[in-house]
N, C-alpha and C positions, 0 to 999 in steps of 0.2 A: 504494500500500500504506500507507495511514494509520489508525494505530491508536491511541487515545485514550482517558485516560480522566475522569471528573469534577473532578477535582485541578489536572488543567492537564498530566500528563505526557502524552509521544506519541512516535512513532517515527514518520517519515515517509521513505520514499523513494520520488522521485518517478521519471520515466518516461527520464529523463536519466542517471540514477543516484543523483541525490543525495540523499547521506542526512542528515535530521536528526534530532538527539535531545535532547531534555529532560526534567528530571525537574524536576517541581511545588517536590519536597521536597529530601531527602538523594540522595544517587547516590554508589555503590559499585563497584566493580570488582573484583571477587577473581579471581587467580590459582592454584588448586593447585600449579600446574609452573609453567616459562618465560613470559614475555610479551614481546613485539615489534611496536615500533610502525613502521611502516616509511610513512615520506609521501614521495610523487615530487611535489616543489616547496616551499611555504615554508609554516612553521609559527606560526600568532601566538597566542598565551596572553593572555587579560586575566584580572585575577584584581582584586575590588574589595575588596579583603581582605588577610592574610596570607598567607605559604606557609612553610610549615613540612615539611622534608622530613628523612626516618628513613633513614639506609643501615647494616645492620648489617655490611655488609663495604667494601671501599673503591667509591671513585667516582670514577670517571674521565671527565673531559670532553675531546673534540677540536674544535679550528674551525681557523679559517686563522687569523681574528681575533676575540678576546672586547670585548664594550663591556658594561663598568660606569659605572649614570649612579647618583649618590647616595652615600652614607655606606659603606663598608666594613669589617668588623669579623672579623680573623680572630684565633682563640683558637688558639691551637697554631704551630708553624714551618713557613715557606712554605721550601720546596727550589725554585730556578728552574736549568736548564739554556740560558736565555735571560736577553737585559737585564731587568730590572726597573723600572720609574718608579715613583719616589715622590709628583709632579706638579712636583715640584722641577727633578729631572733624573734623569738616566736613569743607574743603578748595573748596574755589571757582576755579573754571579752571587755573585764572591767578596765582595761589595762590598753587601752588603742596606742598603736603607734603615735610616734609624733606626726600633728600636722594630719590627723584623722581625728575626726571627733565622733 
């Protein structure tokens, strides 16, 4: 099922199942309602760019473990229910890093 047009975008899925998609140009996603992404295995993002993302309500993230590689920059107070590292050593909840409140 492959469908193409002069631009360079296409939608291809092939006999296996696999689907691929690109777009030439821009690419958009709009939701009226809910959206749900659901992947059974692992997920990889490259992005050769920015990312700038908009939550008008809260945002919640879970793992077992987070890894940040690079610079950190948080505007506002971190609340932790866990230790905190500042690369220095490791501060108990009551105990925030310098410069984290």
């Amino acid at each position: 099922f492959p469908s193409h047009d002069k631009a360079g975008t296409y939608v291809e899925i092939d006999q296996d199942g696999r689907m691929v998609t690109k777009a030439a140009g821009d690419k958009y996603t709009i939701a009226a309602k809910n959206s749900t992404v659901y992947v059974q295995g692992n997920v990889n993002v490259e992005v050769k760019g920015n990312v700038n993302m908009s939550v008008d309500g809260s945002f919640t993230g879970t793992a077992s473990k987070w890894n940040l590689t690079g610079d950190v920059t948080v505007q506002g107070n971190i609340t932790s229910s866990q230790q905190v590292s500042d690369g220095v050593g490791t501060k108990s909840s009551d105990e925030a890093p310098s410069g984290v409140d």
